[in-house]
PDB file of N, CA, C and O in Angstrom:
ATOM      1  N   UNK A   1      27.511 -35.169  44.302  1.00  0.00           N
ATOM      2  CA  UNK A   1      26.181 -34.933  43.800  1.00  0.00           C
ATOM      3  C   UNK A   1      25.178 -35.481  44.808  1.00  0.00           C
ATOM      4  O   UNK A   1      25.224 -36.659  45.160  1.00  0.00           O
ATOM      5  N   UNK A   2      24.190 -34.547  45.311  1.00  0.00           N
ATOM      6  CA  UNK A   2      22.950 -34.647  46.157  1.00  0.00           C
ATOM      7  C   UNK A   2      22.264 -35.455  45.443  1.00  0.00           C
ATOM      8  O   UNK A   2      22.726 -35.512  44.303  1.00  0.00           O
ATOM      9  N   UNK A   3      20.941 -36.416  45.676  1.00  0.00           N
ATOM     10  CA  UNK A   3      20.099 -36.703  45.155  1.00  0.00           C
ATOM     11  C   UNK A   3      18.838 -37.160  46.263  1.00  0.00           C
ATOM     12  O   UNK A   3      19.105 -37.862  47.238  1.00  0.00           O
ATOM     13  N   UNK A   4      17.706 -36.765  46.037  1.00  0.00           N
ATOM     14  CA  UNK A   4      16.673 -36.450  46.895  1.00  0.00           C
ATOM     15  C   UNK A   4      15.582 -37.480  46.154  1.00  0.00           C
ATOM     16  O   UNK A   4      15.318 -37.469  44.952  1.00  0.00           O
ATOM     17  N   UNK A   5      15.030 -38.344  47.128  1.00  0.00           N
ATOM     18  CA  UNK A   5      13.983 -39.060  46.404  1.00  0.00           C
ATOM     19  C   UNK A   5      12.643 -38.634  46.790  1.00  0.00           C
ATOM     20  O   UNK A   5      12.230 -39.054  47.871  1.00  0.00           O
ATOM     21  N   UNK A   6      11.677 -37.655  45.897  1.00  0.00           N
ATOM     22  CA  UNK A   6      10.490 -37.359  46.883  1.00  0.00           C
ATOM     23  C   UNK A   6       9.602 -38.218  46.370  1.00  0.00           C
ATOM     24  O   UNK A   6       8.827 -38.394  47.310  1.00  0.00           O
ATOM     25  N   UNK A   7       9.148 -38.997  45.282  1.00  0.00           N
ATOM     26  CA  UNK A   7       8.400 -40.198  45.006  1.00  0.00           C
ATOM     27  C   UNK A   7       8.719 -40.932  43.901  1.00  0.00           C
ATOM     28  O   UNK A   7       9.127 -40.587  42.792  1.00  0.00           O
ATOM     29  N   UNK A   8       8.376 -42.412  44.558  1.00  0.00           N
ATOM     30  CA  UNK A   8       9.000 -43.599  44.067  1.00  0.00           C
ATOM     31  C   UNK A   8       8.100 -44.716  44.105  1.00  0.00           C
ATOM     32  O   UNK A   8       7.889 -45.653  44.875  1.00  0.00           O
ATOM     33  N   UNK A   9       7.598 -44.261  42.913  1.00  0.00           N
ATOM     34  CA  UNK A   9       6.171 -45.160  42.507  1.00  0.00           C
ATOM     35  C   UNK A   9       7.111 -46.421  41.623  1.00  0.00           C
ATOM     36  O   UNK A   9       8.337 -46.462  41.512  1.00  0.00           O
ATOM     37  N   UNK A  10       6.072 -47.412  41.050  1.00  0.00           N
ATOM     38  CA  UNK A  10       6.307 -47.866  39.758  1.00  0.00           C
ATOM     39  C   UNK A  10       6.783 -47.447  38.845  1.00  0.00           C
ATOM     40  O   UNK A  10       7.896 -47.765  38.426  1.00  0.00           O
ATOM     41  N   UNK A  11       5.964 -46.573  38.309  1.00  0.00           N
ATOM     42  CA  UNK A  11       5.738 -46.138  36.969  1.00  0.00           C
ATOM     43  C   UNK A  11       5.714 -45.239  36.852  1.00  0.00           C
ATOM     44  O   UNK A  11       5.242 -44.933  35.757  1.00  0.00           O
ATOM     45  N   UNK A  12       6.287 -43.640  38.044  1.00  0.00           N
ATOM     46  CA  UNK A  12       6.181 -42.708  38.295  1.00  0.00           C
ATOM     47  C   UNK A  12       7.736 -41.878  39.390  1.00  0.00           C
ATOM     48  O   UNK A  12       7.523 -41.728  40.593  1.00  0.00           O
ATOM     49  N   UNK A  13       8.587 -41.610  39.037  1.00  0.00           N
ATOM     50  CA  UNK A  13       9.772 -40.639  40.383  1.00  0.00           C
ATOM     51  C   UNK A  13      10.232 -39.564  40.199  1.00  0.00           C
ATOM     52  O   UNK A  13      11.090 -39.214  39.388  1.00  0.00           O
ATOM     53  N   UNK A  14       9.556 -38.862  41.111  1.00  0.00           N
ATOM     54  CA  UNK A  14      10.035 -37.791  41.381  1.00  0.00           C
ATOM     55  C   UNK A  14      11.459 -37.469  41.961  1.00  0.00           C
ATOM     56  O   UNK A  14      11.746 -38.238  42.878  1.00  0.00           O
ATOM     57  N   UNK A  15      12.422 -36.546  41.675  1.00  0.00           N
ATOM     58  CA  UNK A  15      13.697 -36.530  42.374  1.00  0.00           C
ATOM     59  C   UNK A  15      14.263 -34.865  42.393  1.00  0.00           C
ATOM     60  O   UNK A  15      14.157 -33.989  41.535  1.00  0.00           O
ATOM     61  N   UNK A  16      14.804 -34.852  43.547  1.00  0.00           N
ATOM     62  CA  UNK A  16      15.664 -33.352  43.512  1.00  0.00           C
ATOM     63  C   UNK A  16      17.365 -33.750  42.941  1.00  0.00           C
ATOM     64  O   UNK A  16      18.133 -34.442  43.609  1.00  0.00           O
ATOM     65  N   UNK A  17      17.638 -33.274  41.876  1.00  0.00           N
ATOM     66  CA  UNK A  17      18.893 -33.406  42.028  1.00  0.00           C
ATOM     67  C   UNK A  17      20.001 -31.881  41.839  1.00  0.00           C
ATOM     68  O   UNK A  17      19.439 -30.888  41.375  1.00  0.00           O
ATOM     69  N   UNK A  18      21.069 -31.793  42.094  1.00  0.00           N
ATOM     70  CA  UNK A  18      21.285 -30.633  42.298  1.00  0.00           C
ATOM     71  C   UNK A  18      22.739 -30.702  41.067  1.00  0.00           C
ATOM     72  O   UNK A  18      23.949 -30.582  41.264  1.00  0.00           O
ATOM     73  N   UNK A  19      22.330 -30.829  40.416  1.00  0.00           N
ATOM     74  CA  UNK A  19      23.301 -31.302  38.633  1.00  0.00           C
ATOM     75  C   UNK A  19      22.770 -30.845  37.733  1.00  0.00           C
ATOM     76  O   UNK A  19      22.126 -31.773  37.245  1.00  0.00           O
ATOM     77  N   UNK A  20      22.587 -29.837  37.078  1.00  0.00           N
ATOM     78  CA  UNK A  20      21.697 -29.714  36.054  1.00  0.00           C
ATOM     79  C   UNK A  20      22.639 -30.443  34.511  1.00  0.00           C
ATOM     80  O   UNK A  20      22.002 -30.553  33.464  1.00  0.00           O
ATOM     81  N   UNK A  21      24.060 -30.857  34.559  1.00  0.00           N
ATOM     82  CA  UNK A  21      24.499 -31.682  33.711  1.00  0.00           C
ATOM     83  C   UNK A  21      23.753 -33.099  34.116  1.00  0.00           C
ATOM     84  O   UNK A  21      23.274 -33.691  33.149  1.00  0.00           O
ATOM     85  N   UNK A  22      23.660 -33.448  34.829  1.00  0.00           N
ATOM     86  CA  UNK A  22      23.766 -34.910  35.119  1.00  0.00           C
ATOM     87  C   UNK A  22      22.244 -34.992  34.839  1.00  0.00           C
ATOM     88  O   UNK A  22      21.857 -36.044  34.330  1.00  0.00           O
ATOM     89  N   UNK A  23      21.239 -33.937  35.123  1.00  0.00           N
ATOM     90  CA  UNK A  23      19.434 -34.122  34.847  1.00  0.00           C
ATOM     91  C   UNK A  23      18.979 -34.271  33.282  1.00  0.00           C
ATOM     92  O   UNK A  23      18.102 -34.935  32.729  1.00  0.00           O
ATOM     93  N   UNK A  24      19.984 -33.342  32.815  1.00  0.00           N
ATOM     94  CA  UNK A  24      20.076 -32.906  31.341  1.00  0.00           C
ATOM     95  C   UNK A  24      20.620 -34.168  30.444  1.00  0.00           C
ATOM     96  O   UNK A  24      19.926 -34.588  29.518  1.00  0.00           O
ATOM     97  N   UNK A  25      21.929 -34.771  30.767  1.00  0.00           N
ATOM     98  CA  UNK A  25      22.128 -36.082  30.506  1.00  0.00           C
ATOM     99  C   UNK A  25      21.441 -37.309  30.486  1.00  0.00           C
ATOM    100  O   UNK A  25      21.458 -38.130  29.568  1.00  0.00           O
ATOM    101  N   UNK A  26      20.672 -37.405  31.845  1.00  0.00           N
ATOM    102  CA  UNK A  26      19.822 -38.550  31.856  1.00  0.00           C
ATOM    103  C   UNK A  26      18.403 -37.847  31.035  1.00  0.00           C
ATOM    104  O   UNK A  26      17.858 -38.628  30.255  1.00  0.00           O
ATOM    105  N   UNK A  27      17.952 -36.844  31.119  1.00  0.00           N
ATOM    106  CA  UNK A  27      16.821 -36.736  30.524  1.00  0.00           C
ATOM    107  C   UNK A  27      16.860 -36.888  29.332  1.00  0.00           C
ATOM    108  O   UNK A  27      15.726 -37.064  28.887  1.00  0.00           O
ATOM    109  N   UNK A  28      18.044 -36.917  28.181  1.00  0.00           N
ATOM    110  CA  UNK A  28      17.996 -37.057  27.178  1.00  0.00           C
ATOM    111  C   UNK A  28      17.817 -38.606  26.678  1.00  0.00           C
ATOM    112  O   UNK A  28      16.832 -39.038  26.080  1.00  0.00           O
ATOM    113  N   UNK A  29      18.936 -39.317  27.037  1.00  0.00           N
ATOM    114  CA  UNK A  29      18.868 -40.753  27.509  1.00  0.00           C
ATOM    115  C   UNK A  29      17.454 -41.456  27.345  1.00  0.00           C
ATOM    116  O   UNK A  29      17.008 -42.248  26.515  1.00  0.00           O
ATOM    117  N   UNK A  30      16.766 -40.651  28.829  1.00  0.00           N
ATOM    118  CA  UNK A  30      15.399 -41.192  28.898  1.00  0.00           C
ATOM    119  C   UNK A  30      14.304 -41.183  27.601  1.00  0.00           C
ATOM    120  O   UNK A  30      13.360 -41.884  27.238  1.00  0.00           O
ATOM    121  N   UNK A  31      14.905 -40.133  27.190  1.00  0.00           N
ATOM    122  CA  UNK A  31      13.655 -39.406  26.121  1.00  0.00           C
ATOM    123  C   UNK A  31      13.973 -40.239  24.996  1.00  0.00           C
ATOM    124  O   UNK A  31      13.043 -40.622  24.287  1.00  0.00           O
ATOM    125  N   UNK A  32      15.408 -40.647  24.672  1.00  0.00           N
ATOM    126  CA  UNK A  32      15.688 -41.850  23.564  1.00  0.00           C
ATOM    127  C   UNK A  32      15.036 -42.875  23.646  1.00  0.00           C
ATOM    128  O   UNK A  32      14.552 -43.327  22.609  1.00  0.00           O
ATOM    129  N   UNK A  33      14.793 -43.652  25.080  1.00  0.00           N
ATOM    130  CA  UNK A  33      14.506 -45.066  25.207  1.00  0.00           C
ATOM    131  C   UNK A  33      12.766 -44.628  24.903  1.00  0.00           C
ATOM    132  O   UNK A  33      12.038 -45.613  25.031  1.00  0.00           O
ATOM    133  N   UNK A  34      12.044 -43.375  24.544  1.00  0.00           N
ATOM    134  CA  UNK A  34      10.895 -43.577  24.904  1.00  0.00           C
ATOM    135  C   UNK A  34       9.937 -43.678  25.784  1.00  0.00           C
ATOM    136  O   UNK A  34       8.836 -44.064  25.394  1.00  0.00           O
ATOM    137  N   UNK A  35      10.151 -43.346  27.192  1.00  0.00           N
ATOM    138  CA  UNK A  35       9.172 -43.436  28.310  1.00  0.00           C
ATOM    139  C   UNK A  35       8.393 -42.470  27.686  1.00  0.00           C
ATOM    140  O   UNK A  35       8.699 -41.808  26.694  1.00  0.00           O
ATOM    141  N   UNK A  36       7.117 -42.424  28.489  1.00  0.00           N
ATOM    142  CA  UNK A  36       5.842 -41.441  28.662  1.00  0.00           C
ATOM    143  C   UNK A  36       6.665 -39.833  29.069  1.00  0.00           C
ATOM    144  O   UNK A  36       6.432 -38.944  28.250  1.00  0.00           O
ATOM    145  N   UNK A  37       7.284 -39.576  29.873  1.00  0.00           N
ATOM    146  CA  UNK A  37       7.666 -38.401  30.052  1.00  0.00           C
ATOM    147  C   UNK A  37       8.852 -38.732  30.748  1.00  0.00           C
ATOM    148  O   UNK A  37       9.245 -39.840  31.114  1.00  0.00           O
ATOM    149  N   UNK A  38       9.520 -37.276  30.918  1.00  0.00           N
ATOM    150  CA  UNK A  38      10.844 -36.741  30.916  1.00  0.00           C
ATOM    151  C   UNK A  38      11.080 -35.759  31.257  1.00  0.00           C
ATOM    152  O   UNK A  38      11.442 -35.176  30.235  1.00  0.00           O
ATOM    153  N   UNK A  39      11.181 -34.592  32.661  1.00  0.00           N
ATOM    154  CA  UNK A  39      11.440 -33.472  32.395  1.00  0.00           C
ATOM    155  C   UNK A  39      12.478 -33.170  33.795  1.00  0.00           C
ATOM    156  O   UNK A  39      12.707 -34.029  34.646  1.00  0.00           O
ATOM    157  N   UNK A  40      12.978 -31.912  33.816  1.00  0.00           N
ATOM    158  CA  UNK A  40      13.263 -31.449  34.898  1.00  0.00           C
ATOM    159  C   UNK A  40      12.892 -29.610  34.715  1.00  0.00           C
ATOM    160  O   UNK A  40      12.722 -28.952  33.688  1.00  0.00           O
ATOM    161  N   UNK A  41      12.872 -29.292  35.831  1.00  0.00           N
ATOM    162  CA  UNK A  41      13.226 -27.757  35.608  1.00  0.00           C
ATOM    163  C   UNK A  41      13.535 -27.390  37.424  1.00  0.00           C
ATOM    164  O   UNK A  41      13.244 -28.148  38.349  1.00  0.00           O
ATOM    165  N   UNK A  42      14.106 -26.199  37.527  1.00  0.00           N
ATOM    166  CA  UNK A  42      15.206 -25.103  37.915  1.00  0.00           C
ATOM    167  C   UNK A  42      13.863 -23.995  38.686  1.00  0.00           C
ATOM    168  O   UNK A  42      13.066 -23.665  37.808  1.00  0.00           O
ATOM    169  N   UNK A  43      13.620 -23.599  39.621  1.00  0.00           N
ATOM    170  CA  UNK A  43      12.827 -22.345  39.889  1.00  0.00           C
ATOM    171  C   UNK A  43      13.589 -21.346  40.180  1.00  0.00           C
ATOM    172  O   UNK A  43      13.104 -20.214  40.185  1.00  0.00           O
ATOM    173  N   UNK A  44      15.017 -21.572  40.498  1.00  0.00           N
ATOM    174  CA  UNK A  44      16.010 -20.643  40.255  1.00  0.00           C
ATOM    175  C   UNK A  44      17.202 -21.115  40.958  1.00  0.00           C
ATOM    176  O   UNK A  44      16.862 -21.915  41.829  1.00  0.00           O
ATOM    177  N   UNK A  45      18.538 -20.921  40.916  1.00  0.00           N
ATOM    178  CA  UNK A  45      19.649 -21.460  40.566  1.00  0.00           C
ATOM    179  C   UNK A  45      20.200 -22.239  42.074  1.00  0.00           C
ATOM    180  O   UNK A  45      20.934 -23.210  42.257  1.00  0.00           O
ATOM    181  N   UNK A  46      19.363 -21.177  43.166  1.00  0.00           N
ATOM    182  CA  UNK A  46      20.259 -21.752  44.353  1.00  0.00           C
ATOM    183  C   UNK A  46      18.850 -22.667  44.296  1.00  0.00           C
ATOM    184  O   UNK A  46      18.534 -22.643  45.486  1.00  0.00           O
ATOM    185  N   UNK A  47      17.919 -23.381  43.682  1.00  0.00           N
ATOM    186  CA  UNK A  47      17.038 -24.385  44.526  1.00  0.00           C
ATOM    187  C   UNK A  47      17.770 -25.693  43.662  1.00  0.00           C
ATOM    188  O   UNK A  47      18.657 -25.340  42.885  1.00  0.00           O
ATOM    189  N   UNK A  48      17.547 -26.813  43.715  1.00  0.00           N
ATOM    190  CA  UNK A  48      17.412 -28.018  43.225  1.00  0.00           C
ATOM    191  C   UNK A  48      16.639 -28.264  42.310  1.00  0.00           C
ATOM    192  O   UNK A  48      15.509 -27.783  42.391  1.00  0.00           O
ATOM    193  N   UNK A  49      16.954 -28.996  41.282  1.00  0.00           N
ATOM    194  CA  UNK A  49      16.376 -29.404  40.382  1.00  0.00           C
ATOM    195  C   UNK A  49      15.148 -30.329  40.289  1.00  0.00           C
ATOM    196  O   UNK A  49      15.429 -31.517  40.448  1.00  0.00           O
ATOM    197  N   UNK A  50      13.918 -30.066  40.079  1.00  0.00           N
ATOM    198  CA  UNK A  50      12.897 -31.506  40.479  1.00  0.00           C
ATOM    199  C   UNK A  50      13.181 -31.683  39.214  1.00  0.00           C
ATOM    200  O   UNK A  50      13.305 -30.755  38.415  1.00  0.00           O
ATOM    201  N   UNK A  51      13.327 -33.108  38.886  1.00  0.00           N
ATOM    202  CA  UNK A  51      12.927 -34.251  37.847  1.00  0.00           C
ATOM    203  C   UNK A  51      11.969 -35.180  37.757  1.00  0.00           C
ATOM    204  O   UNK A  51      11.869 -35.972  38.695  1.00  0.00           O
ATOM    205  N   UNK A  52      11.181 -35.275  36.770  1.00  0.00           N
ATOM    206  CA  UNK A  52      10.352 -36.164  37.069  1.00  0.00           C
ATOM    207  C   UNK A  52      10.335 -37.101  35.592  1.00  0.00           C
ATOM    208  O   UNK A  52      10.633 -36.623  34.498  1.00  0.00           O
ATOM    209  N   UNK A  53       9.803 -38.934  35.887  1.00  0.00           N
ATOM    210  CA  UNK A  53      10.007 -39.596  34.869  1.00  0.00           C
ATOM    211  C   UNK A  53       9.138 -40.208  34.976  1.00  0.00           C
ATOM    212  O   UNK A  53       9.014 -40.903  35.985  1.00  0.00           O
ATOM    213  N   UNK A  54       8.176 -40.198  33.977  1.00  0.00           N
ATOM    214  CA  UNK A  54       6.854 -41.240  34.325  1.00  0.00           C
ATOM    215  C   UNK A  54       6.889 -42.125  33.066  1.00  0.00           C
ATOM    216  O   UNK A  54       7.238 -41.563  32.028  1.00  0.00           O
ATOM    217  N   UNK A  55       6.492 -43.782  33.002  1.00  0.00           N
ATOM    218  CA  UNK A  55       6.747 -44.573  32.242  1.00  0.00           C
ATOM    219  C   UNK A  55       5.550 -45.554  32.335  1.00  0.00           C
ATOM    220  O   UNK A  55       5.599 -45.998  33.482  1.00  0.00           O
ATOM    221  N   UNK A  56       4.668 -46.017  31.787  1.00  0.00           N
ATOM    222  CA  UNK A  56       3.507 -46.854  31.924  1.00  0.00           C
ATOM    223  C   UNK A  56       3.865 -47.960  31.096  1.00  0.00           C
ATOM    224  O   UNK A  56       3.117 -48.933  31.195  1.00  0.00           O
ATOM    225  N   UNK A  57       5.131 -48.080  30.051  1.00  0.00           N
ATOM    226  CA  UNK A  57       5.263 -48.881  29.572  1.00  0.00           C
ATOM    227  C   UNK A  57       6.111 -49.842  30.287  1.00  0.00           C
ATOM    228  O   UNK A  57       6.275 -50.864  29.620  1.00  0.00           O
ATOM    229  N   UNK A  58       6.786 -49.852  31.581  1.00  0.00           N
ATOM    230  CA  UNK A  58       7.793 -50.441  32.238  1.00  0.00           C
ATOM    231  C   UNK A  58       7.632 -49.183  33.195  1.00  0.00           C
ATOM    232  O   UNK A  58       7.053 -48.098  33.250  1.00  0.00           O
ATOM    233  N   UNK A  59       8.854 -50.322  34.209  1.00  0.00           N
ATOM    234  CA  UNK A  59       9.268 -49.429  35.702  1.00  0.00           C
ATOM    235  C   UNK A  59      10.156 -48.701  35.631  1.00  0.00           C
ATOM    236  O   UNK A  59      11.119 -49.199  35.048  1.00  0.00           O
ATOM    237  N   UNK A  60      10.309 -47.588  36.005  1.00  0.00           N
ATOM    238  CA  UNK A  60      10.990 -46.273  35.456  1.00  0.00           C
ATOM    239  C   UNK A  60      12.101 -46.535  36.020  1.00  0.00           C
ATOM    240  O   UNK A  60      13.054 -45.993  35.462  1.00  0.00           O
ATOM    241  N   UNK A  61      12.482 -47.494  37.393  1.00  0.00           N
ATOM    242  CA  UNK A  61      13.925 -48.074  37.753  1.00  0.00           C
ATOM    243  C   UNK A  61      14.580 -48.541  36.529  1.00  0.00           C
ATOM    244  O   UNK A  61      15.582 -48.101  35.965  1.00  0.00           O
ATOM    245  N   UNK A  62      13.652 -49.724  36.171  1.00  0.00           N
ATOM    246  CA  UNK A  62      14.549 -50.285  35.075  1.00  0.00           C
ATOM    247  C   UNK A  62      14.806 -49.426  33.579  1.00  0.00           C
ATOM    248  O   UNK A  62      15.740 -49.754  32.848  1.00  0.00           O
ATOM    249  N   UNK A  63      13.878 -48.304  33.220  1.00  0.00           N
ATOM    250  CA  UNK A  63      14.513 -47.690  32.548  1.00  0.00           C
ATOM    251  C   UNK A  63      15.477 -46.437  32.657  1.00  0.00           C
ATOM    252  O   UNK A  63      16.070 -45.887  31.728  1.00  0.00           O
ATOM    253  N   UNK A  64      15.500 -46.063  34.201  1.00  0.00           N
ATOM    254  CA  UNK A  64      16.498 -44.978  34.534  1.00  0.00           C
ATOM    255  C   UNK A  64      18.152 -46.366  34.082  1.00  0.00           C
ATOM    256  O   UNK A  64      19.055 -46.094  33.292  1.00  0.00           O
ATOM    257  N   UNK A  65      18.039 -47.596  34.813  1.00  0.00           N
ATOM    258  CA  UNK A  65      19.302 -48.371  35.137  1.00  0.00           C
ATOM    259  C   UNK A  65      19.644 -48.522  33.317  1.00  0.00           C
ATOM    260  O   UNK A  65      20.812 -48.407  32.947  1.00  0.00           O
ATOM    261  N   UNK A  66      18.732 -48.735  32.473  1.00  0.00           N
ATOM    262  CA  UNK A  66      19.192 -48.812  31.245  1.00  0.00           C
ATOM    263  C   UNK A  66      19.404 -47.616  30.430  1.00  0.00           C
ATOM    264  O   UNK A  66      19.738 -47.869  29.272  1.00  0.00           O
ATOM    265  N   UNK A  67      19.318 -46.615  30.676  1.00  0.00           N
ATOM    266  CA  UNK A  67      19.625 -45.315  30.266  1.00  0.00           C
ATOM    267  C   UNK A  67      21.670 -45.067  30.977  1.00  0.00           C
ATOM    268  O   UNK A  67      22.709 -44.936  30.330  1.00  0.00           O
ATOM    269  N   UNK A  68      21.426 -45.103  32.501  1.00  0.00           N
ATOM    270  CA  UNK A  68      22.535 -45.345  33.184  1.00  0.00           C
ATOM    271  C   UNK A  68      23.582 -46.200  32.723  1.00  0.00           C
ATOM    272  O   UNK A  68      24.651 -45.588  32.725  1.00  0.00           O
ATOM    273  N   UNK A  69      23.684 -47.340  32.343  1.00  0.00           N
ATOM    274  CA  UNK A  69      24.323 -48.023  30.897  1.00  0.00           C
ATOM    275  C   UNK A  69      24.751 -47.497  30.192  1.00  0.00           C
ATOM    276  O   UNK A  69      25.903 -47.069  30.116  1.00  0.00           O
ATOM    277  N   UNK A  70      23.544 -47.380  29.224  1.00  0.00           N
ATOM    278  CA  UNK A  70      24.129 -46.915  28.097  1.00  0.00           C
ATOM    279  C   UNK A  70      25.023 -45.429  28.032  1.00  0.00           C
ATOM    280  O   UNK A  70      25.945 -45.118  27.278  1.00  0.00           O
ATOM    281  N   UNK A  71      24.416 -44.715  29.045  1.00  0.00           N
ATOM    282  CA  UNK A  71      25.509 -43.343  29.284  1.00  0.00           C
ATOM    283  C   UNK A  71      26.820 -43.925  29.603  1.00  0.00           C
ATOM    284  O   UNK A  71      27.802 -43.327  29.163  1.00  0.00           O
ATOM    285  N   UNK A  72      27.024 -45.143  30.392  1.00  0.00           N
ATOM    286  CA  UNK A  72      28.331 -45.559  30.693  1.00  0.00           C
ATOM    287  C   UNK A  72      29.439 -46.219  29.753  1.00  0.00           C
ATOM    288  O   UNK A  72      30.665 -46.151  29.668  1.00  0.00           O
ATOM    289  N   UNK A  73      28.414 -46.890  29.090  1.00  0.00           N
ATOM    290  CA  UNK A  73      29.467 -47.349  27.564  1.00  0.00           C
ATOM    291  C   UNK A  73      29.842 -46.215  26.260  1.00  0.00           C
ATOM    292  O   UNK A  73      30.405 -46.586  25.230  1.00  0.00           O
ATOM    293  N   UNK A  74      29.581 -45.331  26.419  1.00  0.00           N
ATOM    294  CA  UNK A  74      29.326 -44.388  25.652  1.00  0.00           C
ATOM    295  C   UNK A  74      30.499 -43.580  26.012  1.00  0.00           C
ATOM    296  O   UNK A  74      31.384 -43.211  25.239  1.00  0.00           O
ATOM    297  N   UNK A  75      30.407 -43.344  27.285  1.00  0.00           N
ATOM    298  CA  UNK A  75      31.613 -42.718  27.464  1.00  0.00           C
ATOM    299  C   UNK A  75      33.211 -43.790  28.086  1.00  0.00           C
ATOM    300  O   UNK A  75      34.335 -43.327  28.277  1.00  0.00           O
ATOM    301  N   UNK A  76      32.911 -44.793  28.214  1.00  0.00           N
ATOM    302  CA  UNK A  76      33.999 -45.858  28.072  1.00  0.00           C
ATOM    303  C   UNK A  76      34.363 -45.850  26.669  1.00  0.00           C
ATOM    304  O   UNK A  76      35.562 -46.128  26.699  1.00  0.00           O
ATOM    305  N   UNK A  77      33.955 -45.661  25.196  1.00  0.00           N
ATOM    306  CA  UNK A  77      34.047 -45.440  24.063  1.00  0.00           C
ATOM    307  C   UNK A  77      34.896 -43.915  23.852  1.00  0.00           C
ATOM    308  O   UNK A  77      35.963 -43.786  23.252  1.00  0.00           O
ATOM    309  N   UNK A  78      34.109 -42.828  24.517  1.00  0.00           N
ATOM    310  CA  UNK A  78      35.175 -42.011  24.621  1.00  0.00           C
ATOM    311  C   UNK A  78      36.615 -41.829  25.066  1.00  0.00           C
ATOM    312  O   UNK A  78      37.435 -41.231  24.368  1.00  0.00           O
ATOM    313  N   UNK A  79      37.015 -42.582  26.733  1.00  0.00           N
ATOM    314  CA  UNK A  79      38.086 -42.921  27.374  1.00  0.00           C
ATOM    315  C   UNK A  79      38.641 -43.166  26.261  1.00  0.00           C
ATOM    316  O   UNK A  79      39.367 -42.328  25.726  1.00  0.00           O
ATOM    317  N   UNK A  80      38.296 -44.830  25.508  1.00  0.00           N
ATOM    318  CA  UNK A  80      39.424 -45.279  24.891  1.00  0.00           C
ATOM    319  C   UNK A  80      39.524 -44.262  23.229  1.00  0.00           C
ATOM    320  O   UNK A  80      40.616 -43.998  22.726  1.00  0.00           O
ATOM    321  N   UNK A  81      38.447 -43.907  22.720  1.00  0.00           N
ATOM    322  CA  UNK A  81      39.556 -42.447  21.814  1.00  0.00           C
ATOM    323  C   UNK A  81      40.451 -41.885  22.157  1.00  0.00           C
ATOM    324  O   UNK A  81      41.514 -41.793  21.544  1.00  0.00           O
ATOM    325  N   UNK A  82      40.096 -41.253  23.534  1.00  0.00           N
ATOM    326  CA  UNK A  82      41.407 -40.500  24.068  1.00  0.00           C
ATOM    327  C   UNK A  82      42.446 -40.906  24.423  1.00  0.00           C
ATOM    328  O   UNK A  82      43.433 -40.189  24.582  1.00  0.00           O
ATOM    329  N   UNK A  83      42.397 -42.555  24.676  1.00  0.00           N
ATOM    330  CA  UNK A  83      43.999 -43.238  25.115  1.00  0.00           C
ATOM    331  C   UNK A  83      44.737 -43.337  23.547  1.00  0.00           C
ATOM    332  O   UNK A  83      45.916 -43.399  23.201  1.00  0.00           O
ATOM    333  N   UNK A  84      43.510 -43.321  22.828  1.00  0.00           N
ATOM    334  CA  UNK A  84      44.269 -43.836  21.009  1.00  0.00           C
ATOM    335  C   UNK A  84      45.771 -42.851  20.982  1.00  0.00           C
ATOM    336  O   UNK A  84      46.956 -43.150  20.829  1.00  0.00           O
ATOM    337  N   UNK A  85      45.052 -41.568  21.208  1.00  0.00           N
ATOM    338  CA  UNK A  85      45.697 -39.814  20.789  1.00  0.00           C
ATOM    339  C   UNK A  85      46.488 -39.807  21.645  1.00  0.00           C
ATOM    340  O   UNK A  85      47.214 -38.826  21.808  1.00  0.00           O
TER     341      UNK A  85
END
């Protein structure tokens, strides 16, 4: 997975990523914890994805890294269902 940083404010990042699972995943994430915004979109299939996350309530690092978490325990929860079976 590519990932392109075109701005990297505070409270403001822009990013190309070329995953539309992995944009779609974190954007949901994001949109749970509540930041100010959340989006990505596609101008068509062979370009990259811009994402953008803007947060005035906190630094959008620290809420991308706590989104990133919690996607990770979540599916460590899944692993071990599947070792149960």
């Amino acid at each position: 997975m590519e990932i392109e940083i075109l701005k990297n404010d505070k409270n403001e990042v822009k990013l190309n990523i070329d995953s539309v699972t992995v944009a779609e995943v974190l954007r949901v994430y994001l949109d749970k914890q509540g930041v100010d915004f959340v989006a990505w979109r596609r101008e068509h299939p062979s370009k990259p994805i811009l994402f953008k996350i803007k947060n005035d309530k906190g630094t959008v690092k620290k809420a991308v890294s706590e989104a990133v978490e919690q996607i990770k325990k979540e599916l460590e929860n899944v692993e071990k269902e599947m070792k149960k079976k």
